[in-house]
C-alpha positions in Angstrom: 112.7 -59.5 83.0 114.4 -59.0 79.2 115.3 -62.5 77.2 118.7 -63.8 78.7 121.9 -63.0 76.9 122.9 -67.1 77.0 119.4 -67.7 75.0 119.8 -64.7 72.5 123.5 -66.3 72.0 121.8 -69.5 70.5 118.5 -68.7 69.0 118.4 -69.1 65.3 115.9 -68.8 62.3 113.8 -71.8 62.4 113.4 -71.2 58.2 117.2 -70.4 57.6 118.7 -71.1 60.4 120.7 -67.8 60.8 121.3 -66.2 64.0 118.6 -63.8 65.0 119.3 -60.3 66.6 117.2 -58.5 69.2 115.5 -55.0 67.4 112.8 -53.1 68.4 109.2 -54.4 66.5 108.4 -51.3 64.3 104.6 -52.4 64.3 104.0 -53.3 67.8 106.2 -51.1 69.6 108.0 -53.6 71.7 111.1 -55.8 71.2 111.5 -58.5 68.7 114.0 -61.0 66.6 115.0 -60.1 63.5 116.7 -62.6 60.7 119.0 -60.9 59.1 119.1 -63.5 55.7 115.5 -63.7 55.1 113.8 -61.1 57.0 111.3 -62.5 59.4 110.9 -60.8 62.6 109.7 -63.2 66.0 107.5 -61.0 68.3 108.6 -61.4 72.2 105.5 -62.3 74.6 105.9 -62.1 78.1 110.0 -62.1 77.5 109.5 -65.3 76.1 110.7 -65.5 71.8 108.1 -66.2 69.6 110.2 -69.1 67.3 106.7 -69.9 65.1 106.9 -69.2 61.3 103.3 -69.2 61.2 103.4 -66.4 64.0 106.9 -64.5 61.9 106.0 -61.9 59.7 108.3 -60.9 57.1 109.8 -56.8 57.2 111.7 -55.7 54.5 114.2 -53.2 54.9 
């Protein structure tokens, strides 16, 4: 089961609060949330979003 639309609709950045989108993790090879103002990327566990800073990691593009 992927992460619901209605829950992608209003999950934000915990840091800057922008709207995350739903990419593909480069590193780990599975889906992910990506910040588009400051970068951070949430991993996805078990379809359920990862919204930890400490657990973020920050990609450059």
């Amino acid at each position: 089961m992927a992460v619901p639309q209605q829950l992608l609709d209003i999950l934000a950045c915990p840091v800057c609060r922008t709207p995350v989108t739903l990419t593909p993790d480069r590193q780990a090879g599975q889906p992910s949330l990506k910040c588009a103002t400051c970068g951070r990327v949430y991993p996805i566990r078990d379809d359920i979003p990862v919204m930890l800073v400490d657990e973020a990691r920050i990609e450059k593009d």
